[in-house]
ZAMARGU-4260 file (C-alpha; in steps of 0.2 Angstrom, whole numbers, plus 5000, padded with zeros to 4 digits):
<rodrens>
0) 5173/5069/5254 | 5174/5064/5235 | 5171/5048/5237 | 5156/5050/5247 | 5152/5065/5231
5) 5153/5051/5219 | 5142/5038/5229 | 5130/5053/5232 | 5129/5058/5214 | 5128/5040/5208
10) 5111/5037/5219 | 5105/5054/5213 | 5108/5045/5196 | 5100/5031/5198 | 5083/5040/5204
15) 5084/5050/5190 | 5083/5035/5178 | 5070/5029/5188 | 5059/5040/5187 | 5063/5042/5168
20) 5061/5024/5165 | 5042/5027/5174 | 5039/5042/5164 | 5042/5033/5148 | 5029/5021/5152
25) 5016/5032/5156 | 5003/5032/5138 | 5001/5051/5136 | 5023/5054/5138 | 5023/5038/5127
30) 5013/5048/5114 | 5021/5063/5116 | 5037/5055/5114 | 5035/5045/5099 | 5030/5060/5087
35) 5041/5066/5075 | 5034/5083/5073 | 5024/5093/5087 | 5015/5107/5092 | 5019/5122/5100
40) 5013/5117/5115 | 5018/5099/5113 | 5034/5106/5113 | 5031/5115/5129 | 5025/5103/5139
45) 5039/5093/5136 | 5051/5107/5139 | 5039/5107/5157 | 5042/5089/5159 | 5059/5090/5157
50) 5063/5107/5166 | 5053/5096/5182 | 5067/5084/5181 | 5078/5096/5182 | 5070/5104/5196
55) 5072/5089/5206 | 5088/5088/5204 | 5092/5103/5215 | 5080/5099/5228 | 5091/5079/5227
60) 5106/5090/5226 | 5120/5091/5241 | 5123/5108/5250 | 5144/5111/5248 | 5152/5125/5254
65) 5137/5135/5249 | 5134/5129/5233 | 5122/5115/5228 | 5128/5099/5219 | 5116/5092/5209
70) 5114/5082/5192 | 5103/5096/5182 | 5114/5095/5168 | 5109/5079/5164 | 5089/5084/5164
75) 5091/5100/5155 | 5106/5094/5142 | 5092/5081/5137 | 5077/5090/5137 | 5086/5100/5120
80) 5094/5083/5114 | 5077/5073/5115 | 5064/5088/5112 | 5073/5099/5102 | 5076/5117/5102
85) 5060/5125/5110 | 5060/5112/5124 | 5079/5113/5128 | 5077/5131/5132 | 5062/5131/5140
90) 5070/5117/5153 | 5084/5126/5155 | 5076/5142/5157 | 5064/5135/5172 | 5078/5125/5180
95) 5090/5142/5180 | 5077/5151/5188 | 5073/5138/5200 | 5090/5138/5206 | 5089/5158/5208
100) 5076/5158/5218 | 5079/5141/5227 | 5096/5150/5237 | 5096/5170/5232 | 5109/5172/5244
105) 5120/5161/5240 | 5136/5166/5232 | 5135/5153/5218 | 5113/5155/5214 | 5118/5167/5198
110) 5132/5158/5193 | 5122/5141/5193 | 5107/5147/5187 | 5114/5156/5173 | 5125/5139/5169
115) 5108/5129/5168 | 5102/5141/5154 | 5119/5137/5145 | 5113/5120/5149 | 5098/5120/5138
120) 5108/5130/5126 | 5121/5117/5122 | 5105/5105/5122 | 5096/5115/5109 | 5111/5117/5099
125) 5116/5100/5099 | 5100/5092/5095 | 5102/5088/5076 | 5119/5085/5079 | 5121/5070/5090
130) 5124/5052/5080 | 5112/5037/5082 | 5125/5024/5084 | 5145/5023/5081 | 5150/5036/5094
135) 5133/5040/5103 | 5140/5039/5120 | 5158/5048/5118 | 5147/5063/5113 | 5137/5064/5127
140) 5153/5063/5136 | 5161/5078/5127 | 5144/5086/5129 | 5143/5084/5149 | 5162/5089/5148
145) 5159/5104/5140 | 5143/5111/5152 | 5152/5108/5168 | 5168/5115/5162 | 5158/5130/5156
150) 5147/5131/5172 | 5165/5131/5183 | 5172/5144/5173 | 5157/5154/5176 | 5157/5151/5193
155) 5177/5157/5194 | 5171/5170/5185 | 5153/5177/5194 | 5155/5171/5213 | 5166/5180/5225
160) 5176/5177/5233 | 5186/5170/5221 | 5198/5158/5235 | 5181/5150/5238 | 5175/5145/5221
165) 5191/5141/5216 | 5192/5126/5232 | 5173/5122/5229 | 5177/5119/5209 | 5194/5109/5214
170) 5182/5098/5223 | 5166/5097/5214 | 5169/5099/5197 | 5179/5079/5193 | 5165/5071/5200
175) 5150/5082/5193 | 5158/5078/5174 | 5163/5058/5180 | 5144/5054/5187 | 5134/5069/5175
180) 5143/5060/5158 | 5137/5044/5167 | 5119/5047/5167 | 5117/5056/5153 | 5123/5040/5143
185) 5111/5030/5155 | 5099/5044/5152 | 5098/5044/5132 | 5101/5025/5132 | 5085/5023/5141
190) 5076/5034/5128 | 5086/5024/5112 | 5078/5008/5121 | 5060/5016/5120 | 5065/5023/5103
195) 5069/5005/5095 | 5054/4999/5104 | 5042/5010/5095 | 5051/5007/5078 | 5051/4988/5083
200) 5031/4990/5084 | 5030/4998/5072 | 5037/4986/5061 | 5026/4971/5067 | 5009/4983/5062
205) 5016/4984/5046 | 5020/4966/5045 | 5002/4962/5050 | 4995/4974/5037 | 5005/4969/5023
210) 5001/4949/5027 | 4981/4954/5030 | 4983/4963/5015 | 4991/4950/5007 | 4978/4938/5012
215) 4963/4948/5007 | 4968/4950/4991 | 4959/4940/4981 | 4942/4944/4987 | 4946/4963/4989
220) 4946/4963/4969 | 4929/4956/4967 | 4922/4975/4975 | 4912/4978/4988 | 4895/4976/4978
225) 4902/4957/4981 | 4896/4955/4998 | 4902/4934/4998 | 4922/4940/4996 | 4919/4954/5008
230) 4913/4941/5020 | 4928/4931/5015 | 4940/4946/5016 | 4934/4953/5037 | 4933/4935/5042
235) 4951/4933/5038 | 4955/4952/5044 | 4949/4943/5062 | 4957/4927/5061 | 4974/4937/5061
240) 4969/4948/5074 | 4958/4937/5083 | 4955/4950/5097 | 4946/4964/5085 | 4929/4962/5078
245) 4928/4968/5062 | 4917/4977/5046 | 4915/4983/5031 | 4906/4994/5024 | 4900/5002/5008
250) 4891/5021/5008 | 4874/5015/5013 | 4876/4999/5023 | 4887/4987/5031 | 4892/4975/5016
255) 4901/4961/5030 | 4902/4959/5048 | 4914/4948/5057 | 4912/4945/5076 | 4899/4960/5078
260) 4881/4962/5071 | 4878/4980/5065 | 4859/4981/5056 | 4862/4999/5050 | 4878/5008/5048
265) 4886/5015/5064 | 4887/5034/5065 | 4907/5033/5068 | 4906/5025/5050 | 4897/5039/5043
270) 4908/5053/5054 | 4923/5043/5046 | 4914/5045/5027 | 4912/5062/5030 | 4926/5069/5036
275) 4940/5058/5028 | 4949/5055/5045 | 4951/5042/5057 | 4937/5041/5069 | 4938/5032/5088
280) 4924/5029/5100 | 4930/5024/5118 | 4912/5017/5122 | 4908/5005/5114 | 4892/4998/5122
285) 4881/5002/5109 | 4891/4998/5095 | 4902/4981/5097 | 4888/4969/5105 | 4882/4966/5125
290) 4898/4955/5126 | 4912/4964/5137 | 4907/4980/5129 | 4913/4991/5144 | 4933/4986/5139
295) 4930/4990/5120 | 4935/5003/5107 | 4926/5008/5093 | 4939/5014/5076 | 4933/5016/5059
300) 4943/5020/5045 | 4939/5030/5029 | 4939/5016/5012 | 4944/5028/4998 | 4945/5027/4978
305) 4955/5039/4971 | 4948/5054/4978 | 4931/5049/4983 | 4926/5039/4998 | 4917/5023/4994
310) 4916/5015/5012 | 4922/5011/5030 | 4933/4999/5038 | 4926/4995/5055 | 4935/4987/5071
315) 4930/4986/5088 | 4945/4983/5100 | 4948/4979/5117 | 4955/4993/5128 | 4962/4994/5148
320) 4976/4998/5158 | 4989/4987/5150 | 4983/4990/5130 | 4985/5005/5121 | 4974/5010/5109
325) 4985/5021/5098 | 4993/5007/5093 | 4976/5000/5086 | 4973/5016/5078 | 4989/5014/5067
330) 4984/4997/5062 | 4967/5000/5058 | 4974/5016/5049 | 4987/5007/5038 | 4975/4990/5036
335) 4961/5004/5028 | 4975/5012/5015 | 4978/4996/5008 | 4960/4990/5006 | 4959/5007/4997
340) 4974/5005/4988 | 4968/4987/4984 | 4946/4989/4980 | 4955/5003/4968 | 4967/4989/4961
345) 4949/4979/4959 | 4939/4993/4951 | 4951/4998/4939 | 4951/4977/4932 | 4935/4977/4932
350) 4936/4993/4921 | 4948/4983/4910 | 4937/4969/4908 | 4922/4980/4904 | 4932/4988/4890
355) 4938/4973/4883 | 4919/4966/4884 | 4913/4983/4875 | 4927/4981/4860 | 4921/4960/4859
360) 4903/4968/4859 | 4906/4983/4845 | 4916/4970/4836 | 4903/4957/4837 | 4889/4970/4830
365) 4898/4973/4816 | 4898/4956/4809 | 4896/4958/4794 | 4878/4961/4786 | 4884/4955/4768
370) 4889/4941/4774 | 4873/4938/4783 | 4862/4941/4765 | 4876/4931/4754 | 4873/4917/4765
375) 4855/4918/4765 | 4856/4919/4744 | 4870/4906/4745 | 4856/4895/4755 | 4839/4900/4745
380) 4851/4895/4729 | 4854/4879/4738 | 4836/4873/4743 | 4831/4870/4723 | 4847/4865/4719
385) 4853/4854/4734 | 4841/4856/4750 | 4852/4844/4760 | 4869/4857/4757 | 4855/4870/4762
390) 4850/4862/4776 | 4870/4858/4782 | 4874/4876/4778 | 4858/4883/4788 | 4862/4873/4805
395) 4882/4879/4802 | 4877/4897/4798 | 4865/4897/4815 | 4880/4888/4825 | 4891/4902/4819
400) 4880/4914/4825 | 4874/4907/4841 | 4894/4904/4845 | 4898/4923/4839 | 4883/4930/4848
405) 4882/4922/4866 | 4901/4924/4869 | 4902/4932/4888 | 4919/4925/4893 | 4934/4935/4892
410) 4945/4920/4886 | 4938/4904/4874 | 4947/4888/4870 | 4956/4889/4853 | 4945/4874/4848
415) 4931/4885/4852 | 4940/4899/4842 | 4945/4886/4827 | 4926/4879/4827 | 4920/4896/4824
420) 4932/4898/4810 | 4928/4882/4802 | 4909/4888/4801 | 4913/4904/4794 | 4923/4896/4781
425) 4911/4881/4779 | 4897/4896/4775 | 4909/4905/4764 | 4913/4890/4752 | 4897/4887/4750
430) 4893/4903/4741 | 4912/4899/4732 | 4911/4881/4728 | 4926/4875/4723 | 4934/4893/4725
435) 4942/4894/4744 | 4957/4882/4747 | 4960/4881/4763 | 4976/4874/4770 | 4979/4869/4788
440) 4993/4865/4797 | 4989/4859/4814 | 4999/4850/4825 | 4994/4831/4830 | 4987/4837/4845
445) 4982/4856/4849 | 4990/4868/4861 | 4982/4871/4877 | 4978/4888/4874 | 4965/4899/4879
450) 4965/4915/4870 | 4952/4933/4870 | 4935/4926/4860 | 4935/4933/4838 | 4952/4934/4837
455) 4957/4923/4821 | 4939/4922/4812 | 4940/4942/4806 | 4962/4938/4803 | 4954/4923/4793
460) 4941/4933/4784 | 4951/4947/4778 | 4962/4932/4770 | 4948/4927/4760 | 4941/4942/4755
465) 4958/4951/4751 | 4970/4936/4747 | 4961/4931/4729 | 4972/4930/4713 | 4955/4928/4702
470) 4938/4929/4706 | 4937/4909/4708 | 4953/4906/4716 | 4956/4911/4734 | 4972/4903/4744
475) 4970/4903/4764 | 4983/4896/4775 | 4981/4892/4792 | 4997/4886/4803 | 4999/4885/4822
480) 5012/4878/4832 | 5019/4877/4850 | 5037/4884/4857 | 5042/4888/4873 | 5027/4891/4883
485) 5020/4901/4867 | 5006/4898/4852 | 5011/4903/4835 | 4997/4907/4825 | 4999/4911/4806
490) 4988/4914/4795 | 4990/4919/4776 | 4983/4921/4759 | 4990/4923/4739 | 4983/4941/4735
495) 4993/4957/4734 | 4996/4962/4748 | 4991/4977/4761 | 4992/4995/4753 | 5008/5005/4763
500) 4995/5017/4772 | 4985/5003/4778 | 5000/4993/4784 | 5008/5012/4792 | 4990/5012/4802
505) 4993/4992/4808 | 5009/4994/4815 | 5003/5013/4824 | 4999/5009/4840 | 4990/5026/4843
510) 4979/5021/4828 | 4961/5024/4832 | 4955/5011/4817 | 4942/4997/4827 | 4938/4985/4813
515) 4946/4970/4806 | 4963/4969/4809 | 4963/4987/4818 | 4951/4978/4832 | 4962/4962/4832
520) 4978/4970/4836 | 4971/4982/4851 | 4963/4969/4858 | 4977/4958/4860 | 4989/4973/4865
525) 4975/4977/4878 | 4974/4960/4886 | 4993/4954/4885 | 5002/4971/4884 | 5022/4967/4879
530) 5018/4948/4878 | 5011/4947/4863 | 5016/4949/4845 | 5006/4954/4831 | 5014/4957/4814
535) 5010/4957/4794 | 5021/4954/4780 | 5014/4960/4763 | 5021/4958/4746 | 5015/4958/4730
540) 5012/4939/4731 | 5003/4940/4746 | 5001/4944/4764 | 5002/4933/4780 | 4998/4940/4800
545) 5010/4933/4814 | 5001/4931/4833 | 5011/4925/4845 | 5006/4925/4861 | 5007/4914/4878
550) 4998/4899/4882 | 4993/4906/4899 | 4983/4923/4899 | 4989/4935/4911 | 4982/4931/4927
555) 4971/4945/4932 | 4959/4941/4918 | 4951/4925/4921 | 4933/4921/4917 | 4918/4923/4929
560) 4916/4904/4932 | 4936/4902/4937 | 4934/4918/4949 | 4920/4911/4955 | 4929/4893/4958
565) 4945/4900/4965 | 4933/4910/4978 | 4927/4894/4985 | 4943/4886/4985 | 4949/4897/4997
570) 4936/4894/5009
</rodrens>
């Protein structure tokens, strides 16, 4: 008779895996399964679920000297294990009661039924308890162990006569806790399976977002007023997931399509704008196009900017039997989080840049107006005395200003920066002659440097207008060299030097001062951060300013024309 209770128990085993491994494969169980934090009555219906199974396993179970053995320990111990709490009781609860009812008369129906309630205790209570790997399986065991011995002892205790439970229990109980610890480690092992499944997909979304991501980049920073790079950006969204159509949109229309043609924006877009939430339309028809609409979904995403919704991410998915759409849903979920995270990223550059223009435009308002009527004197002196100088110093004075006026890009050639030096000082000896000594110490060949546009000219003229040891004698020294990667530019003159309050305000960065140095200094801590350096040495014998800074900007501010070409050189 045991041996035929163990082969009984084991097929009673094997069906119940069965039908757990079909449950687990049915989408809405799937869903349910796969949350970390549920409802009330998410809870229930999977303490229902559960409490089913272990209702089954009393209608499966073998009638024995009146009692019934079954395996609803199993069920009900992993109702609490995988559900939790709530779950646990309620399956135990409803199989207990089952059991009641199932047999009243039996002299073992209280005992069991009050046992399968303990089951769904010990389940509930050992929920949080139970380790993920290194001693998973041993215990379950000691779990399984520890129901049936309770359930016999309650049996000893509740059935009469006493002889009778005694014999059923002698022959019951080793293969109960034998094939009951087997299947609950069958059981949980099944669910693990399905748990590292999901992890495992979910890993491979986050994989495709972060390489989508990754790939849409560089035309995710031009904005979404740039409707070329969002082109770029969907088209390469659907050659990595060449099953979903794609767009993107802006508040008022769709800025790029890729595999769909949508002349107005969709109302899901708009639902999605409005409410901040993910939106999904299962019919597609009027949405994705006449081709196989029927088998498509319609998901659209929220695009965010900080707090404020700027757009839409659009996909329209295939759907069926075989697919599941939640999955889709994540994806198109995480892939709209980093567009956010990424037009954001692109906005706040091109807040950057704007800045940085504003400062190159204050700075280039306040050229000097002085200057401008010192050289016009300087030039009407010249045409009675020496019209060819004049007509030199004119051309040079309406090249400096062309060059100082038109300047758009954020970084400029230090030739272009040392041309526009040259004019200023070609002007300003002019009105000096013979007073402005000017000293350069180039190298043979120039670094290749590019460098943010009116950068040295105001460092030069505050040489020549402070560094004077008379009237007619002005000393300016203009030294550049190339080291490790790095342009050193120094520039210095023979006066007495910066007053202490003026050379305090220099090295504050917190100083508000924007002119002259003040504006220099901020703008190259603006555009190269802790790559640069910027310092001044002052004595009573004169004063010299330091730059040193990288050959190569940083790479996030390049000039229109480069974004421009590196746009087309992904194509």
């Amino acid at each position: 008779m045991e041996n035929g209770l163990f082969e009984y128990l084991l097929v009673n085993i094997s069906l119940l895996v069965l039908v757990a491994a079909i449950l687990t494969e049915l989408v809405p169980l799937r869903r349910l399964l796969k949350k970390q934090k549920r409802s009330l009555s998410e809870q229930l219906c999977l303490g229902m679920i559960f409490g089913a199974l272990s209702v089954s396993g009393t209608y499966t179970g073998l009638s024995l000297q009146g009692a019934v053995v079954n395996t609803r320990v199993v069920s009900t111990l992993a109702a609490g294990l995988v559900g939790g709490p709530f779950p646990g009781l309620c399956a135990g609860l409803m199989g207990g009661v089952h059991r009641l009812l199932y047999d009243p008369d039996g002299f073992t129906s209280l005992a069991c039924a009050a046992g399968t309630v303990c089951f769904g205790v010990i389940g509930a209570v050992s929920c949080r308890r139970i380790p993920q790997q290194k001693g998973r399986n041993l215990v379950l065991v000691l779990l399984v162990l520890l129901s049936e011995l309770l359930q016999s002892l309650i049996i000893l205790t509740v059935s009469k006569p006493f002889s009778a439970a005694v014999q059923l229990e002698k022959v019951i109980l080793l293969p109960k806790i034998v094939m009951n610890s087997l299947g609950l480690v069958l059981f949980m092992s099944l669910l693990g399976r399905f748990n590292r499944s999901v992890t495992i997909e979910l890993a491979e979304q986050q994989y495709l977002a972060l390489l989508i991501a990754h790939r849409c980049l560089p035309f995710l920073r031009e904005g979404l007023e740039n409707r070329e790079a969002m082109k770029r950006a969907v088209d390469t969204v659907r050659n990595t997931l060449p099953d979903f159509r794609v767009a993107i949109t802006d508040l008022e229309q769709v800025a790029a399509s890729s595999g769909m043609e949508l002349k107005a924006l969709p109302l899901p877009a708009r639902k999605a704008m409005d409410s901040g939430a993910l939106v999904v339309e299962r019919d597609a028809s009027d949405l994705c196009g006449p081709l196989h609409h029927r088998d498509r979904a319609f998901i659209a995403a929220p695009l965010t900017c900080g707090e404020q919704r700027i757009g839409a991410l659009l996909f329209c998915v295939p759907q069926g039997p075989n697919l599941v759409l939640e999955a889709d849903c994540r994806t198109a979920e995480g892939l709209a989080q980093f567009f956010s995270s990424m037009l954001e990223l692109g906005e706040f550059q091109h807040q950057v840049q704007m800045r940085q223009q504003a400062e190159l435009r204050a700075l280039q308002s306040q050229i000097d107006p002085h200057f401008l009527f010192n050289a016009l004197s300087t030039i009407s002196a010249l045409c009675s005395t020496n019209p060819k100088r004049a007509q030199e110093t004119i051309l040079t004075l309406a090249g400096y200003f062309r060059q100082a006026l038109t300047i758009n890009e954020s970084f400029v050639t230090l030739e272009q920066e040392l041309s526009n030096v040259r004019s200023y000082l070609a002007i300003t000896e002019a009105r000096f002659e013979g007073a402005i000594h000017v000293e350069w110490a180039l190298p043979d060949v120039l670094p290749t440097l590019y460098l943010p546009p009116l950068i040295l000219q105001p460092v030069v003229e505050n040489a020549v207008r402070h560094g004077k040891t008379a009237v007619d004698d002005r000393h300016v020294r203009i030294a550049i060299c190339q080291e490790n990667g790095r342009a050193d530019i120094r520039i210095s003159d023979r006066g007495h030097g910066f007053p202490e309050e003026i050379l305090a305000r220099l090295r504050d960065p917190r100083d508000p001062g924007y002119s002259g140095l003040f504006n220099v200094q901020k703008r190259l801590r603006s555009v190269y951060g802790s790559q640069c350096s910027f310092t001044v040495d002052s004595s009573e014998q004169g004063a010299e300013v330091a730059i040193s800074i990288p050959l190569t900007p940083p790479g996030g501010l390049i000039s229109k024309q480069e974004r421009s070409a590196a746009l087309c050189a992904s194509r």
